[in-house]
Backbone bond lengths (Angstrom), bond angles and torsions (degrees), N, CA, C in turn:
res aa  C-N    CA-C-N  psi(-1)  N-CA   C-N-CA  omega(-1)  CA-C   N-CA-C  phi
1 X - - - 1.452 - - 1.519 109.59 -
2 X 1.367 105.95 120.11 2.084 111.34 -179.40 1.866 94.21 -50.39
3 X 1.148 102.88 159.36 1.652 131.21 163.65 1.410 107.32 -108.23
4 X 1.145 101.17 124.29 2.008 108.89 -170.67 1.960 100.18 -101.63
5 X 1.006 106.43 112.94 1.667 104.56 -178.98 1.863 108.66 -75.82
6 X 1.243 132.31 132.33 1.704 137.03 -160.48 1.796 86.89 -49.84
7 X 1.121 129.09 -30.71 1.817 112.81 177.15 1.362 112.80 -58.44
8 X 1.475 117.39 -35.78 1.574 105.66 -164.17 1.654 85.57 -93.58
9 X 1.059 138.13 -45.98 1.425 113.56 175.37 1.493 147.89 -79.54
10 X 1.197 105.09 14.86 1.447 141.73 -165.01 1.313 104.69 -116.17
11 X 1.912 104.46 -54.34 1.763 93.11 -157.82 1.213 121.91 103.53
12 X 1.264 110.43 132.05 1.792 119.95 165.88 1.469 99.41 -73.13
13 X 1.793 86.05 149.19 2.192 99.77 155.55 1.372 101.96 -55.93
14 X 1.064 110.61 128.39 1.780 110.78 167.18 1.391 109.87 -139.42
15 X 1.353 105.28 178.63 1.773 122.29 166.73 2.123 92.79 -108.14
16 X 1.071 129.93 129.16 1.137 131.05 170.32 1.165 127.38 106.07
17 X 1.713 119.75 150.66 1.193 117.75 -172.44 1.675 149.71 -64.44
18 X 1.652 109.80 -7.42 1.151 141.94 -156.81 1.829 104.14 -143.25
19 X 1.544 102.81 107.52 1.856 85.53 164.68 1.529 129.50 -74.20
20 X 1.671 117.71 -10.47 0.955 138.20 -166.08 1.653 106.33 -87.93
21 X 1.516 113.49 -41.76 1.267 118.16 175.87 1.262 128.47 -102.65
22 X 1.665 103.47 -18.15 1.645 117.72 175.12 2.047 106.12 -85.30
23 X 1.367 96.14 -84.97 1.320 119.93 -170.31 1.906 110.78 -60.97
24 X 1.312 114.27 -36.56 1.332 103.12 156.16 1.445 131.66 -65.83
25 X 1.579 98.77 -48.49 1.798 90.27 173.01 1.240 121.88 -72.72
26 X 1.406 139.57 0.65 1.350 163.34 151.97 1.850 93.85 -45.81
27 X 1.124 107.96 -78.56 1.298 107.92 -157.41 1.972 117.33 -85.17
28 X 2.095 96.07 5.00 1.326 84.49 160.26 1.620 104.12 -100.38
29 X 1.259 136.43 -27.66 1.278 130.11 171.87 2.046 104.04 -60.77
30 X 0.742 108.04 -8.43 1.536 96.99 165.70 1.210 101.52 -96.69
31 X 0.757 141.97 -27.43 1.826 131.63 -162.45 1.670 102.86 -81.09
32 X 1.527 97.33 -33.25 1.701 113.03 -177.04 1.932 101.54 -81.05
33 X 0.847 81.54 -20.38 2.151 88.09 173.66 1.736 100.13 -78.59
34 X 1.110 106.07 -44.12 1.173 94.37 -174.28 1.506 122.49 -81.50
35 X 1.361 105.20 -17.89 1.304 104.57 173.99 1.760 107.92 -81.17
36 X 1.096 133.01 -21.05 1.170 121.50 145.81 1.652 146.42 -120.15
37 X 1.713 72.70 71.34 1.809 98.26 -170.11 1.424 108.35 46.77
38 X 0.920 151.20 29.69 1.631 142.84 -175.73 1.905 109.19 35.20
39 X 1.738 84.66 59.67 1.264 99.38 176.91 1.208 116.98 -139.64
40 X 1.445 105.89 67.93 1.160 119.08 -165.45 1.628 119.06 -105.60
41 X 1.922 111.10 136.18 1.670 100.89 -161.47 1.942 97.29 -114.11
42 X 1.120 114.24 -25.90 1.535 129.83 174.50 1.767 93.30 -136.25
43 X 1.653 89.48 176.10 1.782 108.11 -179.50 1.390 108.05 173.00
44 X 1.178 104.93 108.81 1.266 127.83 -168.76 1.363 109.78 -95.57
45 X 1.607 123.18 128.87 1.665 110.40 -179.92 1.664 109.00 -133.86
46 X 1.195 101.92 101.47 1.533 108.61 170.14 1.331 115.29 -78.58
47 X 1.529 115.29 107.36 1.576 113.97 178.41 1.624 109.33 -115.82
48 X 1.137 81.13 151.00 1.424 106.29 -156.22 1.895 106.39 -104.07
49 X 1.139 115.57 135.64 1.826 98.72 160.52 1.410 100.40 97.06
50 X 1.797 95.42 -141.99 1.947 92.28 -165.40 1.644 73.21 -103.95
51 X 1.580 132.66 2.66 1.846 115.03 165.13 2.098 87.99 -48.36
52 X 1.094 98.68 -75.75 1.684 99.62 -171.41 1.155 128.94 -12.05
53 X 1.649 92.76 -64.41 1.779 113.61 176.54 1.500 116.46 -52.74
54 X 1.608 109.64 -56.07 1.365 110.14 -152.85 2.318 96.28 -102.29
55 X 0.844 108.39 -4.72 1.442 110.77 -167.15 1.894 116.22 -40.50
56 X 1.214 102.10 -30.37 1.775 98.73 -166.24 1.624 81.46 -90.75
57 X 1.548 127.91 -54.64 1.565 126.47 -169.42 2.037 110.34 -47.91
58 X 1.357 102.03 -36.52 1.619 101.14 -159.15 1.205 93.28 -106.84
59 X 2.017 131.69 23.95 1.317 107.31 173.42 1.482 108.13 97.24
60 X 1.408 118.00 -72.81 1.367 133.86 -144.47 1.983 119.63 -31.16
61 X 1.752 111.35 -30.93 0.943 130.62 177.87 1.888 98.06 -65.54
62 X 1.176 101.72 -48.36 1.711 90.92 -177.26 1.632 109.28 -87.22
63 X 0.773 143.36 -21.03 1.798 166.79 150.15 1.954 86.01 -43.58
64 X 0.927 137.84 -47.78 1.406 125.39 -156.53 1.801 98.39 -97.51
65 X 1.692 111.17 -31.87 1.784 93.38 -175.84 1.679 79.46 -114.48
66 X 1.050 152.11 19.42 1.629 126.92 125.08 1.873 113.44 -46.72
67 X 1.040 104.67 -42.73 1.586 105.37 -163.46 1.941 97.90 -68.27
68 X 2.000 91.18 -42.65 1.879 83.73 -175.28 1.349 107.10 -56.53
69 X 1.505 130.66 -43.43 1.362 124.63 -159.01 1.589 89.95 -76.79
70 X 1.121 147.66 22.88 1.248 146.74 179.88 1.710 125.04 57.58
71 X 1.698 103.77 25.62 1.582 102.35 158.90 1.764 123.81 -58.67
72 X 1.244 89.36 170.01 2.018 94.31 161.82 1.099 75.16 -129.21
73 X 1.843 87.61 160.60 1.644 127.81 170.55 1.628 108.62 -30.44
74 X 1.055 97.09 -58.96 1.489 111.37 -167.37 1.767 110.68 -48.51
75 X 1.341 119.24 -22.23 1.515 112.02 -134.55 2.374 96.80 -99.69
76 X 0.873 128.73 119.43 0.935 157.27 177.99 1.806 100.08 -21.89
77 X 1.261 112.59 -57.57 1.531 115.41 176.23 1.412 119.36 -68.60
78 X 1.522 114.83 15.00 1.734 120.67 -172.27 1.912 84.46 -71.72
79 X 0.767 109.73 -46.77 1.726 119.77 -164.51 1.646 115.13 -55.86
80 X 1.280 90.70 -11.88 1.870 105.04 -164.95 1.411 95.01 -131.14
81 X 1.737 132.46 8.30 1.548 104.34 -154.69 1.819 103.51 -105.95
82 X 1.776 113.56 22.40 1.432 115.96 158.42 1.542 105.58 -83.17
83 X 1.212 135.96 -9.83 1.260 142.18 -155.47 1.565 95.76 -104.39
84 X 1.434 113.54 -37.49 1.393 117.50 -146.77 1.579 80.91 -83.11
85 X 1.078 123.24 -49.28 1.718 140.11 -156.25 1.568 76.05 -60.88
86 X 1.133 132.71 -65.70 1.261 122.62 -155.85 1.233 133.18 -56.39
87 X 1.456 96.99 -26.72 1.843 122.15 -172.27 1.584 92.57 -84.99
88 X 1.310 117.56 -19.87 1.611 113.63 166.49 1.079 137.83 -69.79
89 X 1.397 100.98 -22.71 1.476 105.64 -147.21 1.246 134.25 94.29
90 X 1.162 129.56 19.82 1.169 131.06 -172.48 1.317 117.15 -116.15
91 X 1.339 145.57 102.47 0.801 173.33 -56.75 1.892 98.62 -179.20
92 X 1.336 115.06 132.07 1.693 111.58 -174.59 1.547 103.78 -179.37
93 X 1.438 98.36 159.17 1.203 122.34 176.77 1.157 128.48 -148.85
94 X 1.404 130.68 135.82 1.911 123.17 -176.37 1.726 89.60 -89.47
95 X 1.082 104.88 172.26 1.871 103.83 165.58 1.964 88.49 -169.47
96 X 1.069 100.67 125.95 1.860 109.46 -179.52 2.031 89.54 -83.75
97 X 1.308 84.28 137.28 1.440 104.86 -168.97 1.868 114.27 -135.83
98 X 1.094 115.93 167.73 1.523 115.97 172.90 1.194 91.31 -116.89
99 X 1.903 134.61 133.79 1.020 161.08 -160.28 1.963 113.00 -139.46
100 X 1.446 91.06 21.85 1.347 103.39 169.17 1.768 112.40 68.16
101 X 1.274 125.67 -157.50 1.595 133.06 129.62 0.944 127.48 -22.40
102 X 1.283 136.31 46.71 1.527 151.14 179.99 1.326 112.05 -108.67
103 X 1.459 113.27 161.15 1.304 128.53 -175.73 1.600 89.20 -77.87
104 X 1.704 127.27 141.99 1.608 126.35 161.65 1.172 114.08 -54.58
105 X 0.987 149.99 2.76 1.904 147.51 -168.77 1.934 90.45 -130.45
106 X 1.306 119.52 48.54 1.428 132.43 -174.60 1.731 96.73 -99.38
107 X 1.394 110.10 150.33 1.889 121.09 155.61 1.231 78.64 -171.11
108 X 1.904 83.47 154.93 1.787 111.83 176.57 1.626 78.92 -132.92
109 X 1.676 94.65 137.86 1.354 110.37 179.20 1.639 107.28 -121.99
110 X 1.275 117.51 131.36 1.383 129.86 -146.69 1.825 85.80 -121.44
111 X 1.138 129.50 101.69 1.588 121.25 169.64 1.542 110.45 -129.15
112 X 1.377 102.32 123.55 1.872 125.50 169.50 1.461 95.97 -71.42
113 X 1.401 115.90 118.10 1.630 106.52 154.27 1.661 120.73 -93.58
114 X 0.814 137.07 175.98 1.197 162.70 165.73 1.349 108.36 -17.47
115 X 1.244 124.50 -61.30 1.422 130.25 155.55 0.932 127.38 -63.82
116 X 1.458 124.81 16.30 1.805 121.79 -155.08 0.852 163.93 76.46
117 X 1.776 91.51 -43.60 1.404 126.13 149.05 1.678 117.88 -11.51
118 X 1.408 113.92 147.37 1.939 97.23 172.63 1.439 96.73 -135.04
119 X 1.415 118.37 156.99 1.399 133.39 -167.96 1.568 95.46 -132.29
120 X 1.421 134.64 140.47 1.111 145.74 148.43 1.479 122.64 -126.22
121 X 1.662 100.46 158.28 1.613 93.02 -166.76 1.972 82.46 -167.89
122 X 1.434 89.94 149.14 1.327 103.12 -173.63 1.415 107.02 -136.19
123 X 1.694 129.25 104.28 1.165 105.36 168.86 1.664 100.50 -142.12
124 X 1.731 93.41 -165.92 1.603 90.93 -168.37 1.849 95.36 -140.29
125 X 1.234 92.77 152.16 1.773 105.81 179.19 1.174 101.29 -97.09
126 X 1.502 135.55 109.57 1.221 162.18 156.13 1.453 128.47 -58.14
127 X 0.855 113.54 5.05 1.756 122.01 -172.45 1.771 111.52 102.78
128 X 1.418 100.52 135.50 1.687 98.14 156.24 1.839 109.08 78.76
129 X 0.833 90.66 13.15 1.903 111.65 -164.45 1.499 102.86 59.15
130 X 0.961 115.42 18.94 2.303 110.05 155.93 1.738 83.75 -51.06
131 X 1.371 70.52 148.39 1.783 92.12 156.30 1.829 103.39 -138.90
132 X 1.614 108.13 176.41 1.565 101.38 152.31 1.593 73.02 -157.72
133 X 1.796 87.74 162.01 1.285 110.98 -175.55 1.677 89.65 -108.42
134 X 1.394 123.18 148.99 1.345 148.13 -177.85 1.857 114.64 -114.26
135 X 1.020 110.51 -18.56 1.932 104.00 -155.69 1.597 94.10 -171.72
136 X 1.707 108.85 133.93 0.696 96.73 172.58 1.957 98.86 -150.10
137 X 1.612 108.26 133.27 1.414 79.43 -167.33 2.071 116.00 80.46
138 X 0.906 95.28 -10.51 2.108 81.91 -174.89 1.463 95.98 93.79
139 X 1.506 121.99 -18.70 2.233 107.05 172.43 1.483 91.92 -94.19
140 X 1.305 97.23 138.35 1.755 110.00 165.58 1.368 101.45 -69.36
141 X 1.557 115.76 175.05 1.525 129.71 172.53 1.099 98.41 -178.26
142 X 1.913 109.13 -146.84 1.366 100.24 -170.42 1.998 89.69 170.07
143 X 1.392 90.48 107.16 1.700 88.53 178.35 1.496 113.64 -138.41
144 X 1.173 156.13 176.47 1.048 128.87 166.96 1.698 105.02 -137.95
145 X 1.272 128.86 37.20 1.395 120.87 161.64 1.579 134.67 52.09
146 X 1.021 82.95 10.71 1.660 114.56 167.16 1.512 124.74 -90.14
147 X 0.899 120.63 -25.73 1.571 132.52 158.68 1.835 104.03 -102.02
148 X 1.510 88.21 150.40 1.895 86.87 151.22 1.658 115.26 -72.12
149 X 1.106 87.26 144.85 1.682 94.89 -161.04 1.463 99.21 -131.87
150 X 1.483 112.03 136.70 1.513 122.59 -177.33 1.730 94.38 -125.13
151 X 1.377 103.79 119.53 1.276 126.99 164.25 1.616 141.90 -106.30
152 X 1.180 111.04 101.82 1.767 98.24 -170.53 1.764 92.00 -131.88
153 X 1.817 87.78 166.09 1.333 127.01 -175.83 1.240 110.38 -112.46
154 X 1.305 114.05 104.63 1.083 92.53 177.10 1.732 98.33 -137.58
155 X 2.042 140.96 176.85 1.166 146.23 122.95 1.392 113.91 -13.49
156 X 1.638 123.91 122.90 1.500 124.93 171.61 0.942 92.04 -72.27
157 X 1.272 137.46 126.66 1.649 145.10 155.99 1.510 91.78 -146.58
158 X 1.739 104.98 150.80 1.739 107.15 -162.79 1.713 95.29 -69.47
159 X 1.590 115.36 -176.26 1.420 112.80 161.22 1.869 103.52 86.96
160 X 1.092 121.29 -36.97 1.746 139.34 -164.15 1.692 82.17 -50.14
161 X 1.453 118.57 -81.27 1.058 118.89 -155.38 1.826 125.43 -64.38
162 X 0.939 93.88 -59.81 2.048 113.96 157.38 1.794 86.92 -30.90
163 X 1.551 124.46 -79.40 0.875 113.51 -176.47 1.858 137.06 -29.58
164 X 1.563 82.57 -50.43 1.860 78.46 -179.94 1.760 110.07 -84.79
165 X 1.349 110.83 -31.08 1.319 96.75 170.11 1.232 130.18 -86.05
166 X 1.490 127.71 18.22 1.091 140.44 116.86 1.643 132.70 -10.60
167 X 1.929 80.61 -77.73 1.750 89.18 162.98 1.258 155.67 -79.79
168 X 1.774 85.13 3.91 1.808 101.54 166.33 0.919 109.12 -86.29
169 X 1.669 129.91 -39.12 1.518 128.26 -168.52 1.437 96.06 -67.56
170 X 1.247 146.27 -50.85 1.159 142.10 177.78 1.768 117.03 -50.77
171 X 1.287 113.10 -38.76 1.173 109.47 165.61 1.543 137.43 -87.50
172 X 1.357 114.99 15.33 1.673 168.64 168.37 1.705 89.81 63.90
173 X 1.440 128.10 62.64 0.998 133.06 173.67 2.048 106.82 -88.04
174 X 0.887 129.17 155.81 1.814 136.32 -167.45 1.677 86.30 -129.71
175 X 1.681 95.81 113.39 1.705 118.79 160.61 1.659 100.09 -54.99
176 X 0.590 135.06 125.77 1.616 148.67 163.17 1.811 108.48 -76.95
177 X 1.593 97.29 -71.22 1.547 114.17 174.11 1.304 107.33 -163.24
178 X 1.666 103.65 140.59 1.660 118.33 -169.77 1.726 103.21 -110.56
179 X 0.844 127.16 158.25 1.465 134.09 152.85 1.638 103.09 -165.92
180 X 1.360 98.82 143.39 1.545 130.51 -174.74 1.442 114.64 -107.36
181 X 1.267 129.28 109.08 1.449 130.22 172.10 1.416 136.40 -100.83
182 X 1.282 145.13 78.53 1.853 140.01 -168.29 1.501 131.56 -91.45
183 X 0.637 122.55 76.68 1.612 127.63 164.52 1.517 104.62 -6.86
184 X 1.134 124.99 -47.81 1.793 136.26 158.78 1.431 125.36 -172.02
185 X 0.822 112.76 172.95 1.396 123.86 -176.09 1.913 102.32 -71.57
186 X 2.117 90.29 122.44 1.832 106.47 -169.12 1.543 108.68 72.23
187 X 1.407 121.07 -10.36 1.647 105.12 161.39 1.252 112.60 -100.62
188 X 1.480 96.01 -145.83 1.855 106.37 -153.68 1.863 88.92 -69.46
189 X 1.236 99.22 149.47 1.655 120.41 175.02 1.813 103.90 -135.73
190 X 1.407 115.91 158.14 1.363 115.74 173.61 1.527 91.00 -139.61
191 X 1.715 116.56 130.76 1.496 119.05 154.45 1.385 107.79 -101.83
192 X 0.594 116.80 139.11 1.420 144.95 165.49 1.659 121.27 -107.69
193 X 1.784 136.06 101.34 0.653 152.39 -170.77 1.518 117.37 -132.99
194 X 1.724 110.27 113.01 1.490 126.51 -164.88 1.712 100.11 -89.25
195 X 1.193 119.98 154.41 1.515 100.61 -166.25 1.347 94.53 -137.01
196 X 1.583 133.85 158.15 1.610 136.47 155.85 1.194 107.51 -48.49
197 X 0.973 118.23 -49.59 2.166 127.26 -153.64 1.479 93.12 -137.54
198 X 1.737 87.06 140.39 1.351 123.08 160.00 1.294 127.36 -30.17
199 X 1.271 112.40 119.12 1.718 122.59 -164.12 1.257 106.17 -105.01
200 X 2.003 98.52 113.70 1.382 113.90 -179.05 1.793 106.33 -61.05
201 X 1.712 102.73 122.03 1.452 77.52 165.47 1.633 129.68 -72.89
202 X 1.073 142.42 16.62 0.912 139.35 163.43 1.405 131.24 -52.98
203 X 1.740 94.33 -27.21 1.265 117.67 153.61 1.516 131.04 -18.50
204 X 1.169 95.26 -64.93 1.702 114.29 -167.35 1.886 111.30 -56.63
205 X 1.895 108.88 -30.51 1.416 93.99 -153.19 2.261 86.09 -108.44
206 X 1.125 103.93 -1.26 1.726 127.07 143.17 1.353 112.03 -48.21
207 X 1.002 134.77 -83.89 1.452 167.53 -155.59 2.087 89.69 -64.63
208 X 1.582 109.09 -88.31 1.031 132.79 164.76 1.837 108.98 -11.50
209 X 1.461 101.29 -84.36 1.154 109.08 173.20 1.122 126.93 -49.59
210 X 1.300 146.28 -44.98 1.599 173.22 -137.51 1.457 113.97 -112.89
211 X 1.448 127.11 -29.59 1.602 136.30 173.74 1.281 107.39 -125.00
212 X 1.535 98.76 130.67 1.357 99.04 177.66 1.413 116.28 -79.35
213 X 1.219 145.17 -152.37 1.193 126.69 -166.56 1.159 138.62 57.65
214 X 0.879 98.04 -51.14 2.266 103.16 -155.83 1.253 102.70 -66.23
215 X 1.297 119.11 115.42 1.478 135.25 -179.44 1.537 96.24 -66.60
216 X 1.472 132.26 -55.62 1.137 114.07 -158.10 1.577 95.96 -165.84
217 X 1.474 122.94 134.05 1.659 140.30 167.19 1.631 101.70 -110.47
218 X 1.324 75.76 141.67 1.760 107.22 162.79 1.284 114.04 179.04
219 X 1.743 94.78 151.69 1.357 117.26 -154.00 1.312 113.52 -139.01
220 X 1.611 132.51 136.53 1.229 136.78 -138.67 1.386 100.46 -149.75
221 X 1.323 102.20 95.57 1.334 97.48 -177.76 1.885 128.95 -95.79
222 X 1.229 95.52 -8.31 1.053 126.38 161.14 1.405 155.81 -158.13
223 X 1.262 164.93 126.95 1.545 147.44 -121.73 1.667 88.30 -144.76
């Protein structure tokens, strides 16, 4: 029999009617803000499930670019933050999509930054405002934002990993939970490493500098 912790049966503080459709998709469009600095120039949201069905009724459309402009659930302008995006510049679209074998409370968020650059991220609201993230980039994975979490991209070449956790033990950081993801063997790979304690970002230009490879770090210390 599961053990229900008083958050998933209680509920997050939120703005909205649903934690599953408000306060979860809140905190996966933040996680996707943060992965591109909340520098966002378009944002595309393919939702998937009853996100599709129910999205304009339960909020979820403003719950998903509150999180890009980097709200929490909680924060008062979730209610206004298609308006806010707009007064920015920011440019968006919902589009109901099939997302395969997915959990129904699924969106893949497609964001152009500023430079052009594109960020993708695929996750799903799980009950209770849990989230887990599934895809990131076109590599699957699987994290759930509950720990500070240090994420990099880097070339499979041996040594990559030893390498960076190297530089946590040195910075007396505690692995929580690791998982390793590859598209194939010598291409793109994603680690993903959940941590006890708060991850200095300083980390990143450590890390960056110090391993060859690694296309790109980031670190989330909180959602």
């Amino acid at each position: 029999m599961k053990n229900f912790s008083a958050f998933e049966v209680i509920g997050p503080k939120m703005v909205g009617p649903s934690s599953s459709h408000t306060a979860g998709a809140a905190r996966i469009g933040r996680l996707a803000g943060k992965l591109c600095d909340f520098n966002a120039r378009k944002v595309k949201f393919l939702l998937h499930g009853s996100f599709a069905k129910t999205y304009k009724g339960h909020g979820t459309d403003r719950a998903l670019m509150a999180g890009i402009l980097g709200m929490k659930e909680s924060d008062e302008k979730l209610k206004n933050s298609l308006q806010i995006a707009k007064q920015k510049g920011i440019e968006y679209e919902f589009v109901e999509a099939d997302l395969g074998e997915v959990h129904p409370n699924t969106v893949k968020i497609i964001i152009e930054k500023s430079d052009s650059s594109i960020v993708e991220l695929m996750g799903s609201s799980i009950g209770g405002g849990s989230i887990k993230i599934i895809e990131i980039n076109g590599l699957k994975l699987e994290f759930t934002g509950q720990y500070p979490t240090l994420i990099t991209r880097h070339i499979d070449h041996p040594g990559i990993i030893a390498n960076i956790t190297k530089i946590l033990a040195q910075n007396n950081i505690n692995i929580a939970y690791m998982s390793v993801y590859r598209q194939d063997k010598g291409k793109d790979a994603f680690m993903v490493i959940e941590s006890d304690d708060v991850l200095d970002m300083d980390l990143l230009k450590i890390i960056k500098s110090s391993v060859k490879s690694v296309k790109d770090v980031f670190i989330i210390n909180s959602i």
